[in-house]
N, C-alpha and C positions, 0 to 999 in steps of 0.2 A: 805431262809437263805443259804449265800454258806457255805461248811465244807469244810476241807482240806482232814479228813476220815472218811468215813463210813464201819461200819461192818457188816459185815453179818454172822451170829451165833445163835446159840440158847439161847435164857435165862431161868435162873434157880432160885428157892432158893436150895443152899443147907446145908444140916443138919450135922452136923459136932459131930458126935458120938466116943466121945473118951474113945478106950474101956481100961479096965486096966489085963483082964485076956485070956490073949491070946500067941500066939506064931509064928514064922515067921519058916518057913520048905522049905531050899535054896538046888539046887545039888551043885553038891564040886567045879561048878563056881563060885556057887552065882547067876548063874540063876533063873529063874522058880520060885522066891520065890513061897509060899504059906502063907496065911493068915488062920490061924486055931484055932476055939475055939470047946470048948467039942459040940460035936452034943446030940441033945435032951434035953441040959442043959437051964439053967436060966443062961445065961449072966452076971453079974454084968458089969456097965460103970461108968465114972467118969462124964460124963457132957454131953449134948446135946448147941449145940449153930446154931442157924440158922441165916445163910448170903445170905442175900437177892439181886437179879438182879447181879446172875454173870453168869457165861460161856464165853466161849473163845472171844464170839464176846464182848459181854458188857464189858469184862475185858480190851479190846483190844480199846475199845473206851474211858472208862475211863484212862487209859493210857497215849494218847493222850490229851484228855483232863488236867490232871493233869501237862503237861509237855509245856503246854499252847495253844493246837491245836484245832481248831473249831472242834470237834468230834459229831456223832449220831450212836449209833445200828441200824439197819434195822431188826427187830426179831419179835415175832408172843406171844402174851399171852391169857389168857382165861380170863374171866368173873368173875372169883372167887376173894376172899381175898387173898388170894398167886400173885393173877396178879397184884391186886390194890396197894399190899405190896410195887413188883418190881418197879411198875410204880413211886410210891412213894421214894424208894431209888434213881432208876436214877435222879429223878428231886434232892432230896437235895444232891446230887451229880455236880451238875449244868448241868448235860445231858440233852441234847435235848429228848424228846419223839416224836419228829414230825414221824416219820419212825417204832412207834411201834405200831401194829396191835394187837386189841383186837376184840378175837372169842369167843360172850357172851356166848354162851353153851358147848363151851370146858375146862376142867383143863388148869392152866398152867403147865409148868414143873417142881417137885419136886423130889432130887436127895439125896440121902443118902449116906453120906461121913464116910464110918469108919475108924476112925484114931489110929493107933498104934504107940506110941514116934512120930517119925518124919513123917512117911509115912504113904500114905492113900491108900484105896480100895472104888472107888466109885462104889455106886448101881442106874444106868441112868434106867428112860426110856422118849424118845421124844415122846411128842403128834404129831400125824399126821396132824399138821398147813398143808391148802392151799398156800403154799410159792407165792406170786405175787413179781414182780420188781415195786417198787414205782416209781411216777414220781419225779424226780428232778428238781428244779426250775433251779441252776442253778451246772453245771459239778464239783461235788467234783473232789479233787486231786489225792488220792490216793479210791481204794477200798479194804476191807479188809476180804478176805474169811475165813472162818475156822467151826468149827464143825456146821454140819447139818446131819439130819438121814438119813434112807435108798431109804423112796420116793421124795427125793428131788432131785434126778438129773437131770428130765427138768428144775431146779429154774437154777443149774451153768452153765445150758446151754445159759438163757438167760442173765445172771451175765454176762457172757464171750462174748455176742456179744455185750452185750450194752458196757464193755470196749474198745472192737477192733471199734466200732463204734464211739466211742467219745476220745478215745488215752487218756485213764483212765491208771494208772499206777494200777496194781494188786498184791497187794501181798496174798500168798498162805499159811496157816499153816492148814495142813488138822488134823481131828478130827479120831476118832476110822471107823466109815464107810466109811470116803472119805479114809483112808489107806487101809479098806479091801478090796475096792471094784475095788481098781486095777491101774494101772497105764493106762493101753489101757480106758478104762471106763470114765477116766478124763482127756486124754490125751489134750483136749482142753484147759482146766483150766492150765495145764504146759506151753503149747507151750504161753497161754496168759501172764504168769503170769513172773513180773517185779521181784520178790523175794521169794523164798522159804524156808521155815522154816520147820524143824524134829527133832529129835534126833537120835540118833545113829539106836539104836535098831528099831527105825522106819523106818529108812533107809534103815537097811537091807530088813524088812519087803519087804518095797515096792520095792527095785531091786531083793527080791528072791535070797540073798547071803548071806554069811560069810563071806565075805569081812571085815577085819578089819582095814585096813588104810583109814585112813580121808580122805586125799588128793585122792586117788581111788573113793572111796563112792561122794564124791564130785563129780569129772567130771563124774560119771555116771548118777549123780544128773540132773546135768546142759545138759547132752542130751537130757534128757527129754524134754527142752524145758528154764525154767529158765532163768533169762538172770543173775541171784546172786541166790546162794545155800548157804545153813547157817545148819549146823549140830551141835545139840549142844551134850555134853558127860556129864552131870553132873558133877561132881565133880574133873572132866576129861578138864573141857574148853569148847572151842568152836570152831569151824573152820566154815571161810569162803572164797569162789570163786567166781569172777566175769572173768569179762575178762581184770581187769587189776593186777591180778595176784592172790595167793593162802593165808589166815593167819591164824593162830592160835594164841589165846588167853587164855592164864590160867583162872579159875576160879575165881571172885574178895570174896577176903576173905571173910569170914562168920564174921559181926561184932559180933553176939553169936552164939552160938548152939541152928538149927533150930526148930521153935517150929511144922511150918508144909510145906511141899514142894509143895502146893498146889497151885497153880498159876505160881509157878516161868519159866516154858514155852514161856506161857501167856504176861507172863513183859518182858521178853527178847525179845521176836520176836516182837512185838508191840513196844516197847521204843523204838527199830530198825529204826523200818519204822517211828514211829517219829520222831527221829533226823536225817534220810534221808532228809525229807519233808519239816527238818528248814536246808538242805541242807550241812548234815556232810557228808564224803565219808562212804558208808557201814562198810567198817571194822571198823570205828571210832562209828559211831550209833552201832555197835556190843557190845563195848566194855560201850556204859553205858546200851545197854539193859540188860548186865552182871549185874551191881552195882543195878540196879532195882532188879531184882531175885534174890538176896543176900538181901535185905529189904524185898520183898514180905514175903521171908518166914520164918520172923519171927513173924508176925502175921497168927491169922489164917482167911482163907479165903484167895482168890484171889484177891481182891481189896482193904484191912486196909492196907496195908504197902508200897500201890504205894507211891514214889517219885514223891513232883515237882519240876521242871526242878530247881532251885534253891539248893534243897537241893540234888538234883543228881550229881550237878556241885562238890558243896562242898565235897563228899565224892568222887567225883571223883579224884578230887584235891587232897586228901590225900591218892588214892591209893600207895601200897607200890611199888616199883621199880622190884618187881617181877611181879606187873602187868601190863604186855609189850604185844603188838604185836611179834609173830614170821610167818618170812614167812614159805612155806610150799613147 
């Protein structure tokens, strides 16, 4: 079967623990939150809800998929009732499973999401999958990298030449290991990759500054390798750079107040690269991957609130005239 994207990502169920007696402890930026309940106590919570076959890549496949793109994950599950679950969501999902690998005597992935109001604190851990590159019948369009754990960097080694080998368009949204583990470390996976996605604070993370202008953070971005860098700011917008010039976009309203902001990454950098693919100019695919992450998270979970392309269009169409491109 051809796809236009495939992802490559971990999958997960995750447990979505919303607690009710807790408290949030920021420095007098608002940095550093902290997440804090009585040590040694009995918890009380309001609800447990488990969402089944998500992660950056699944999410980023359904995405597409929903937005009307031949889409598949390429991800690693175990043998268990947690693997047969996922496998089961992706299909009534209408996702391909041609590209998911089941390891009969390993767990799948199971990740604990504690939610307070809006925001969460997930508790990861990745199984040590054998990552292999599957054969493709015939050359997807785009490829889609994003979280994988810490022994997996021979897998983007080969990600990255089977792109340069077959002039695969790559986009890049690195995960918590691919940000710690450095920029010289991934240096390939930059110099390969067609567009790159972070947020702010991640940014800094990986050029090792306080730099706080976009447009800066940006072209130090795109040295790296990038040929499109996308920084998004929460609540703050989003700014993108190619080489045919710099933009900023506000934030697309909240249609309510969010119930969880879990995903909303996820939908933006992904919607991106799919309205790239049906061939909008980036800054333009920007601005509905925005209207997507303003739906994501009002559901919880990463994948109940994806838009299709239909009802993306519509709420697009009624953004307000505050929601504009600005150049940079």
């Amino acid at each position: 079967m051809s796809y236009e994207l495939i992802s490559f990502g971990d999958i997960t169920t995750d447990a979505f623990i919303r607690l009710k007696d807790a408290r949030v402890n920021c420095d007098i930026d608002h940095n550093n939150c902290q997440l804090c309940v009585k040590f040694g106590a009995k918890i009380p919570y309001e609800s447990v809800t488990e969402v089944r076959a998500v992660g950056n890549g699944p999410n980023a496949a359904v995405a597409a998929h929903r937005i009307g793109l031949k889409s598949a994950p390429v991800t690693d599950i175990g043998g268990d009732q947690n693997g047969r679950n996922c496998l089961e969501a992706l299909k009534s999902e209408g996702i391909s499973t041609e590209y998911v690998r089941v390891h009969k005597d390993m767990p799948t992935n199971y990740h604990y999401v504690l939610q307070y109001e809006a925001e969460r604190t997930i508790l990861v851990k990745h199984q040590e999958f054998p990552y292999e590159l599957p054969k493709f019948e015939e050359e997807p369009r785009w490829f889609y990298l994003t979280s994988l754990p810490a022994h997996s960097l021979p897998y983007h080694e080969k990600i990255v030449a089977y792109v340069r080998e077959h002039n695969i368009k790559l986009a890049f949204q690195p995960g918590t290991f691919q940000l710690q583990i450095g920029k010289d470390a991934l240096k390939n996976v930059y110099t390969a990759a067609e567009i790159f996605f972070c947020n702010k604070e991640e940014a800094q993370q990986l050029l090792k500054t306080d730099e706080g202008d976009m447009k800066k953070l940006l072209e130090s971005v795109r040295r790296l390798g990038p040929k499109i860098a996308v920084i998004t700011d929460g609540r703050n917008g989003a700014a993108i750079m190619s080489e045919a010039g710099a933009w900023f976009s506000p934030m697309f309203p909240d249609p309510a107040p969010p119930i969880s902001r879990t995903g909303a990454g996820d939908a933006a950098s992904s919607t991106t690269v799919a309205y790239m693919t049906l061939g909008l100019e980036p800054q333009e695919a920007l601005r509905r991957g925005q209207v997507n992450s303003a739906y994501v998270v009002q559901k919880v979970g990463a994948q109940a609130g994806l838009l299709t392309r239909n009802e993306l269009e519509k709420y697009f169409s009624e953004a307000p005239e505050t929601f504009r491109l600005q150049s940079l």
